[in-house]
DSSP file (Angstrom, degrees, kcal/mol; ACC not computed):
  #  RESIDUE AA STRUCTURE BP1 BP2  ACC     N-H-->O    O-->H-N    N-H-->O    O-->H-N    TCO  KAPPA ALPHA  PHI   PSI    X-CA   Y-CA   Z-CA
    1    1 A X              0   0    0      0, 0.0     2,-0.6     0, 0.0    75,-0.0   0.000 360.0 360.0 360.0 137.9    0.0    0.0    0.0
    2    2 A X        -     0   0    0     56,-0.1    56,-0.7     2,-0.0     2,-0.7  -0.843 360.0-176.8 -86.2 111.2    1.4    3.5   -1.6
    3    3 A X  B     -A   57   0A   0     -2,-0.6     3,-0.5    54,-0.2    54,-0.3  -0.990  24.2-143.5-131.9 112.3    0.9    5.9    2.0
    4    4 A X     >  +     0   0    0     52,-4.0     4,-2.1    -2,-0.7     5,-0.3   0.081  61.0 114.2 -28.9  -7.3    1.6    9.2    1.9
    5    5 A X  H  > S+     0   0    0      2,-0.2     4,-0.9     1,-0.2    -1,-0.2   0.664  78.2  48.9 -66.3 -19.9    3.1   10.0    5.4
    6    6 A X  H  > S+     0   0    0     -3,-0.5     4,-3.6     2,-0.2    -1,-0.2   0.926 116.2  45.3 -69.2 -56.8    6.7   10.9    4.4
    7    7 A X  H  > S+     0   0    0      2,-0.2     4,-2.0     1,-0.2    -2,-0.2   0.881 110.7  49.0 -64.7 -42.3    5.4   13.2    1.7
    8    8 A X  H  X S+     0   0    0     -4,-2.1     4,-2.4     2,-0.2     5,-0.4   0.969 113.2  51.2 -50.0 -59.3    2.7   14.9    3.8
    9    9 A X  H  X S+     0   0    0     -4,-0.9     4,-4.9    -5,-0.3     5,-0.4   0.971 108.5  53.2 -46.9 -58.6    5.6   15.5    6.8
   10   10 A X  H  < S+     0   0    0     -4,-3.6    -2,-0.2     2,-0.3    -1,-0.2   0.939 107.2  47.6 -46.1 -76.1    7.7   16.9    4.2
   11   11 A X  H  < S+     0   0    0     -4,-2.0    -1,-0.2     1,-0.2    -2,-0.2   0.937 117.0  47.3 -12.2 -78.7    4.8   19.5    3.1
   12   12 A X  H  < S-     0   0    0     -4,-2.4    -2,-0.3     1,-0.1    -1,-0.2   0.908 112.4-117.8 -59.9 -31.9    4.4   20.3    6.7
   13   13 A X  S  < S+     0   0    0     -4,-4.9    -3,-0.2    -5,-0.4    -1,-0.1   0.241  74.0 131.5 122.0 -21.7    8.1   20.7    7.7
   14   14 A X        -     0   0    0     -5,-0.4    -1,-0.4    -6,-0.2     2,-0.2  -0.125  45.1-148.2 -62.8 154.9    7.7   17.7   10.1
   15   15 A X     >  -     0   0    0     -3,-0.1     4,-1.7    -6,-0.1     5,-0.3  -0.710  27.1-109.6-112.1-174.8    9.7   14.8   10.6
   16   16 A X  H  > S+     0   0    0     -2,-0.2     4,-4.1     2,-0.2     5,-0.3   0.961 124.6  54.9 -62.8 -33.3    8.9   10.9   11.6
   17   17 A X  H  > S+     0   0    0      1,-0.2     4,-4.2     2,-0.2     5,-0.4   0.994 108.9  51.4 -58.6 -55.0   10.7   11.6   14.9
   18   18 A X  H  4 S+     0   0    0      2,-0.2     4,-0.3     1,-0.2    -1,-0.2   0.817 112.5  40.4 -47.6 -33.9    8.0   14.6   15.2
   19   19 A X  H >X S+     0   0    0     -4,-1.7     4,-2.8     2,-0.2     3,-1.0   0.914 110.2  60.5 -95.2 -29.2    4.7   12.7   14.5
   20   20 A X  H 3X>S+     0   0    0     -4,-4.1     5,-1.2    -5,-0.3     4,-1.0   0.998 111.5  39.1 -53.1 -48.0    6.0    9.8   16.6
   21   21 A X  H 3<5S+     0   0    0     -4,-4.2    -1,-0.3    -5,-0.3    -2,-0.2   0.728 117.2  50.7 -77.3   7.9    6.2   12.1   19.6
   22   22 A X  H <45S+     0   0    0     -3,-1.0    -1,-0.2    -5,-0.4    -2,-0.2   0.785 110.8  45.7 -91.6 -34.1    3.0   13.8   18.6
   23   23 A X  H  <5S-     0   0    0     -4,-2.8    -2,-0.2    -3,-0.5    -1,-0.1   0.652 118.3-123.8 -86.1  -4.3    1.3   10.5   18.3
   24   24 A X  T  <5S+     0   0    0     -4,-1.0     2,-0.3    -5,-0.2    -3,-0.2   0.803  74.8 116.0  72.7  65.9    3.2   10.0   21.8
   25   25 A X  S   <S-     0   0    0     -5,-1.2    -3,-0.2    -6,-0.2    -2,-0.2  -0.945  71.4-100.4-136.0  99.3    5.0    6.6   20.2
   26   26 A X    >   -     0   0    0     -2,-0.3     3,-2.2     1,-0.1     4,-0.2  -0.319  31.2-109.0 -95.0-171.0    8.2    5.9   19.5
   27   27 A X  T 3> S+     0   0    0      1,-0.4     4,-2.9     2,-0.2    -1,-0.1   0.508 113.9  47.1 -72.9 -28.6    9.9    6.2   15.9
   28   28 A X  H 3> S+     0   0    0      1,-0.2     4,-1.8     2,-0.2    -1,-0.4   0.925 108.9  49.9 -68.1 -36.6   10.3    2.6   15.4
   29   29 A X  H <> S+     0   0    0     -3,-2.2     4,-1.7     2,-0.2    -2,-0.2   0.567 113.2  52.5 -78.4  -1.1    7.0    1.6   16.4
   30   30 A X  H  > S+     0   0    0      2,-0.2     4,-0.9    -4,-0.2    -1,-0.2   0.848 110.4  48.3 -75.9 -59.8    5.7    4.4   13.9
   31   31 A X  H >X S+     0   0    0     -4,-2.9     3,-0.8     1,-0.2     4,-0.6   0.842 109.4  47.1 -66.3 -28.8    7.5    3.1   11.5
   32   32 A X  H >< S+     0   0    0     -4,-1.8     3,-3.8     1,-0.2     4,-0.3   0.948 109.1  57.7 -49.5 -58.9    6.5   -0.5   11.8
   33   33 A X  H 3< S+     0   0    0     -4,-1.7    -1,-0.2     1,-0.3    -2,-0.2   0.516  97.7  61.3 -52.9   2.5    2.9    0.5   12.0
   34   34 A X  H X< S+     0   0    0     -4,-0.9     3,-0.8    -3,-0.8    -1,-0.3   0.752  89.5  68.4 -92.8 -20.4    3.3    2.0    8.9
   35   35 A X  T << S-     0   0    0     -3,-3.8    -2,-0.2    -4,-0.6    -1,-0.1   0.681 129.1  -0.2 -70.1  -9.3    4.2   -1.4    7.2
   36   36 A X  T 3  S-     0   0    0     -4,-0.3    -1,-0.3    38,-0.0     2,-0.2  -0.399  91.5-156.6 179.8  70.2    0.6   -2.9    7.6
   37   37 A X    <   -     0   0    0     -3,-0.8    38,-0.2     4,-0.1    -3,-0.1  -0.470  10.3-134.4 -81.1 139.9   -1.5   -0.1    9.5
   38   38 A X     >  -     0   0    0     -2,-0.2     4,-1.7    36,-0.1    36,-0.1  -0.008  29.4-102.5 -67.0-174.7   -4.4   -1.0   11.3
   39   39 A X  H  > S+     0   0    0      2,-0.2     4,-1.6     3,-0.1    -1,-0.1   0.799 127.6  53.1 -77.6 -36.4   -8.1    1.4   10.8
   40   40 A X  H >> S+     0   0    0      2,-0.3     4,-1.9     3,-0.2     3,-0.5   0.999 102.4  52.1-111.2-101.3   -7.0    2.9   14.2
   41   41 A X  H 3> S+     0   0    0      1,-0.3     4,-2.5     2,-0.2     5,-0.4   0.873 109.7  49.6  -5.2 -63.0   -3.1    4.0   13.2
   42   42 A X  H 3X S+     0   0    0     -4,-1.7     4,-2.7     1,-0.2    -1,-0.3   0.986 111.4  47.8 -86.7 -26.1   -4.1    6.0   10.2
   43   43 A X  H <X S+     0   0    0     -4,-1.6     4,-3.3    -3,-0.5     5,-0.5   0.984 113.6  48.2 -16.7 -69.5   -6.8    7.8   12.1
   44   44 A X  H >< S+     0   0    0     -4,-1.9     3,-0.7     1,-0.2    -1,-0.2   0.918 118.1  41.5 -14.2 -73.8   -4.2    8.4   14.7
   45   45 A X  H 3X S+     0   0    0     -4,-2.5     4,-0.5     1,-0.2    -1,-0.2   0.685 112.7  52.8 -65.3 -35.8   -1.9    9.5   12.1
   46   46 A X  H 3<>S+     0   0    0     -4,-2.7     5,-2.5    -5,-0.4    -1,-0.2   0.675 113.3  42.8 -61.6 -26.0   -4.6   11.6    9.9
   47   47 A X  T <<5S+     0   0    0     -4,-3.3    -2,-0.2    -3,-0.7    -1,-0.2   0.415 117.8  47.4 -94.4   7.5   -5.8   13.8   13.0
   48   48 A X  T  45S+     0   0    0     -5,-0.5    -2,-0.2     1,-0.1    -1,-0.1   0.824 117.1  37.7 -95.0  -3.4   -2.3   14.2   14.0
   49   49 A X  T  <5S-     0   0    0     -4,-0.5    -2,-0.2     2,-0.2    -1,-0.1   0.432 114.0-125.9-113.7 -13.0   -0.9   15.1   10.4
   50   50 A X  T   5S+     0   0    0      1,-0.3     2,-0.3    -4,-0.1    -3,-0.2   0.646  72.8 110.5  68.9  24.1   -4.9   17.4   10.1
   51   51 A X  S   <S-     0   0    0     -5,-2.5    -1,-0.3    -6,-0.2     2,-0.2  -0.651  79.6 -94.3-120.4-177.3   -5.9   15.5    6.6
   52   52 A X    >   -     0   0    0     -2,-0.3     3,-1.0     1,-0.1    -1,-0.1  -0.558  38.4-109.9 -94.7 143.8   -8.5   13.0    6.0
   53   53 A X  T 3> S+     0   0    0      1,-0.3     4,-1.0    -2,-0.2    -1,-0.1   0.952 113.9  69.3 -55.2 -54.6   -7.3    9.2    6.1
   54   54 A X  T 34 S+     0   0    0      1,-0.3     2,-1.2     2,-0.2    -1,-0.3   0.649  92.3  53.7 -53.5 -27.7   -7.8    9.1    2.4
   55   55 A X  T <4 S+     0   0    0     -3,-1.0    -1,-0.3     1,-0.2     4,-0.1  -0.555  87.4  75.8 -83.1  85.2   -5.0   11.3    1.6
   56   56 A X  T  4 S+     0   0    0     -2,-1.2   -52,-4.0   -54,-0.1    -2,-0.2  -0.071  93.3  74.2-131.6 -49.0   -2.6    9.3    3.5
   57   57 A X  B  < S-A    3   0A   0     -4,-1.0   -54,-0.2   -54,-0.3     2,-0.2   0.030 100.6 -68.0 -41.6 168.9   -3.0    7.0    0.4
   58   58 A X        -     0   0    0    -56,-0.7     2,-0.4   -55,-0.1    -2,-0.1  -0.481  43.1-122.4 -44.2 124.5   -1.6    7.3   -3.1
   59   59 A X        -     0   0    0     -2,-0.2     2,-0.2    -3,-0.1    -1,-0.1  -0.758  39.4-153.7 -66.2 135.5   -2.9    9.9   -5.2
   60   60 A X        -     0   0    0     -2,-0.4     2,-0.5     4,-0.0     6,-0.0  -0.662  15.8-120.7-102.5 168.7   -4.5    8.0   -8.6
   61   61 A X    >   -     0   0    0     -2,-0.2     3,-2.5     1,-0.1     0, 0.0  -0.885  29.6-120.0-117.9 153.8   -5.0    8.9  -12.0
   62   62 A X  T 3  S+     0   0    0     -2,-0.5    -1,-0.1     1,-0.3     4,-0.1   0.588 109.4  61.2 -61.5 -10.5   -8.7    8.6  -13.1
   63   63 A X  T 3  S+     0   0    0      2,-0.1    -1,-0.3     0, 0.0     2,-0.2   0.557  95.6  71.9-102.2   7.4   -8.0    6.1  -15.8
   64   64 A X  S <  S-     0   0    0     -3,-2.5     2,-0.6    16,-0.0    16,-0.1  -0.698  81.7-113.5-101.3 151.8   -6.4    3.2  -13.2
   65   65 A X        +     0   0    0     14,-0.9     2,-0.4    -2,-0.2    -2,-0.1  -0.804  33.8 174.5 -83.4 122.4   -8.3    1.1  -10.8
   66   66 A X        -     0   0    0     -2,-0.6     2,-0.4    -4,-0.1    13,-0.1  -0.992   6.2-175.5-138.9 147.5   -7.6    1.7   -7.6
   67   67 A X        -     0   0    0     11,-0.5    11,-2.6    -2,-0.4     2,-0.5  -0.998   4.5-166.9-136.1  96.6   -9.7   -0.2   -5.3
   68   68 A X  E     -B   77   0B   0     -2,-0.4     2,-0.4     9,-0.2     9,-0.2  -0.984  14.1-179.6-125.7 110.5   -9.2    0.6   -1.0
   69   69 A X  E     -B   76   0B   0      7,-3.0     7,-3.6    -2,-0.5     2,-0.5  -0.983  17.9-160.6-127.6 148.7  -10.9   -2.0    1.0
   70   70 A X  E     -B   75   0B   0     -2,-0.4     2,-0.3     5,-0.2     5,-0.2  -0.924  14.9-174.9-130.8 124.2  -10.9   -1.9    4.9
   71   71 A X  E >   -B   74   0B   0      3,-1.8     3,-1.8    -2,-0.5    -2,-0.0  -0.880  69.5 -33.3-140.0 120.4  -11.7   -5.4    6.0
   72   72 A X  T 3  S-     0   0    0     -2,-0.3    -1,-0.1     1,-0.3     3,-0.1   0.890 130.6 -37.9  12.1  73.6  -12.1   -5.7    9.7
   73   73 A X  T 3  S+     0   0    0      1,-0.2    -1,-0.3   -35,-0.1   -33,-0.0  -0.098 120.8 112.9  80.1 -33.6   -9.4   -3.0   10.3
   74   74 A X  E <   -B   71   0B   0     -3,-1.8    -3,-1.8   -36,-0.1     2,-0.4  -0.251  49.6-163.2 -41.1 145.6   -7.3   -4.3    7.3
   75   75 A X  E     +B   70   0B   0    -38,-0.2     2,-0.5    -5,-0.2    -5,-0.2  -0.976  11.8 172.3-109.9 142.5   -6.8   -2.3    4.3
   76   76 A X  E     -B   69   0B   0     -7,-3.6    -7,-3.0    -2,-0.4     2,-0.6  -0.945  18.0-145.6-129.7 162.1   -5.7   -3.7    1.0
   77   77 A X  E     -B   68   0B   0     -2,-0.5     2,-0.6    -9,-0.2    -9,-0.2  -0.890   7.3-164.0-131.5 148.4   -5.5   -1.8   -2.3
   78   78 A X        +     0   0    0    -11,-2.6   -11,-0.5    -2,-0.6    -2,-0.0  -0.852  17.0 174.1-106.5  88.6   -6.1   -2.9   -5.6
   79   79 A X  S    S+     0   0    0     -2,-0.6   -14,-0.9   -13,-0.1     2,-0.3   0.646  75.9  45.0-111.2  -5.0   -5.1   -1.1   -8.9
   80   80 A X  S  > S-     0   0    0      1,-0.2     4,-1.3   -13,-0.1     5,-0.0  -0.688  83.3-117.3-128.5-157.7   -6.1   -3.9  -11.1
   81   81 A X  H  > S+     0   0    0     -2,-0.3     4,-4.1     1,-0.2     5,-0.2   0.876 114.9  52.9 -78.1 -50.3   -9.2   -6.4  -11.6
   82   82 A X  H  > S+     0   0    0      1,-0.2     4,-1.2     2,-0.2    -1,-0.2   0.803 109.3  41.6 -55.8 -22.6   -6.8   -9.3  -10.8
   83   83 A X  H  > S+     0   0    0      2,-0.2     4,-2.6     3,-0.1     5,-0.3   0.794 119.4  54.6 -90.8 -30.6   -5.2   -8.1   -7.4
   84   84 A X  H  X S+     0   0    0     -4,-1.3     4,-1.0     1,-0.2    -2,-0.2   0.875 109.8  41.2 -61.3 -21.7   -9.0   -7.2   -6.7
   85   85 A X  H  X S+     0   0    0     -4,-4.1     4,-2.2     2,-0.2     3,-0.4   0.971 110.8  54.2 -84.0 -51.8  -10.3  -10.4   -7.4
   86   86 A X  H  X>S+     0   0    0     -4,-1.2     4,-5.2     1,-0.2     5,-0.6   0.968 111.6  58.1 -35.1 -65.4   -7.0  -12.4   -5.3
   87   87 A X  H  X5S+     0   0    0     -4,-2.6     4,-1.4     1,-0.2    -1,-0.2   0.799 102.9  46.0   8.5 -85.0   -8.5   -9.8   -2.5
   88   88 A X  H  X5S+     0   0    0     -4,-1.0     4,-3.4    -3,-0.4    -1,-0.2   0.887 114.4  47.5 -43.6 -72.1  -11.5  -11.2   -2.8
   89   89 A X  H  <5S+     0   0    0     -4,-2.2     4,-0.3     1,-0.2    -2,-0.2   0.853 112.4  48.0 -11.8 -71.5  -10.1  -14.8   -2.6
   90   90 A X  H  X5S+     0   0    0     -4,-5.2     4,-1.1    -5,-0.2     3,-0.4   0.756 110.1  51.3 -75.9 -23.5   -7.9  -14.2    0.3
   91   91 A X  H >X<S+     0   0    0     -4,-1.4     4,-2.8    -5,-0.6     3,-2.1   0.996 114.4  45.9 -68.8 -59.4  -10.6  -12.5    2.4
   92   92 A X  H 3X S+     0   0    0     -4,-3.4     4,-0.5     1,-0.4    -1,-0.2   0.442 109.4  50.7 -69.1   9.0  -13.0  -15.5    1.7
   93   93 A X  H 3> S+     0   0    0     -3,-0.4     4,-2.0    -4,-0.3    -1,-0.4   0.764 111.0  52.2-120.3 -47.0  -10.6  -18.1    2.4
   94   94 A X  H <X S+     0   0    0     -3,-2.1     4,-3.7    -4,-1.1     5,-0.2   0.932 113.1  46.2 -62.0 -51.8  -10.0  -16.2    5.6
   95   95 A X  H  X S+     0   0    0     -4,-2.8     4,-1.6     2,-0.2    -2,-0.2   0.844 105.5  52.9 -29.6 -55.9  -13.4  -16.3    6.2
   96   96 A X  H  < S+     0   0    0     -4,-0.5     5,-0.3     2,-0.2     4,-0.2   0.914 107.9  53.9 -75.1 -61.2  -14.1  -19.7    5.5
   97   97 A X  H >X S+     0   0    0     -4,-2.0     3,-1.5     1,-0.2     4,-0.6   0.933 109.8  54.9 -47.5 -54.8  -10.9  -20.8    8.3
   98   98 A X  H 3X S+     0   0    0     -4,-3.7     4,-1.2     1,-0.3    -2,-0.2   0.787 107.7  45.7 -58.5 -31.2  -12.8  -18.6   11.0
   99   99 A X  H 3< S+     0   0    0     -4,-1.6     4,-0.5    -5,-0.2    -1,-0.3   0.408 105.7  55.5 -95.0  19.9  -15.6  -20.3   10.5
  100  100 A X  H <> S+     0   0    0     -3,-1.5     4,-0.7    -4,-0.2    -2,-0.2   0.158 109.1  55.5 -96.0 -25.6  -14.2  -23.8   10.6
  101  101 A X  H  < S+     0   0    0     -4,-0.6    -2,-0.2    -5,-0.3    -3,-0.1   0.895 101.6  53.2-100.2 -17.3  -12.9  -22.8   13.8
  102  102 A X  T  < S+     0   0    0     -4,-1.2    -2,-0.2     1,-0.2    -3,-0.1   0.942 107.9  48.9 -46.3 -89.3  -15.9  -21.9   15.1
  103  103 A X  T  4        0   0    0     -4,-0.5    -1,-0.2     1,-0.3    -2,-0.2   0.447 360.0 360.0 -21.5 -32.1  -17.6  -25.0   14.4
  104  104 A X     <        0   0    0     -4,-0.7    -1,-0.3    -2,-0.0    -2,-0.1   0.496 360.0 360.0 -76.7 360.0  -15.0  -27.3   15.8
């Protein structure tokens, strides 16, 4: 996932060491959360940075698919039909194990 957080600090003048201590976190654990952020982390990170979670993402150009799905706190992104459909795949297959573990 393409996330914007370097380039938005840069805009603002900030660095990572600056939003970790704003987000009162430190820089490693920033930076880790950044590798596979929960729903909850870019919130965090969007009212501490002032934007809207959706520009924390990639900007796209209107003639690609891009595809942002938040699936119980996940997100994955998509830019074509095929990673949207694998998506799809991998969600239900996850699905499918949770409810096989109910049931046992």
């Amino acid at each position: 996932m393409g996330l914007r957080v370097k380039e938005i600090l840069k805009e603002r003048g900030m660095t990572m060491i600056e939003l970790s201590e704003k987000l009162g976190i430190v820089n490693d654990t920033l930076t880790r959360n950044l590798k596979n952020p929960q729903l909850k982390t870019l919130e965090r990170i969007s009212d501490a940075l002032n934007v809207d979670v959706s520009e924390l993402f990639e900007s796209f150009s209107k003639d690609e698919l891009t595809a942002l799905i938040n699936h119980r706190g996940k997100f994955y992104k998509a830019s074509t039909l095929e990673e949207l459909k694998k998506i799809i795949v991998d969600i239900e297959e996850k699905e499918n194990k949770d409810v096989s573990k109910k049931e046992i």
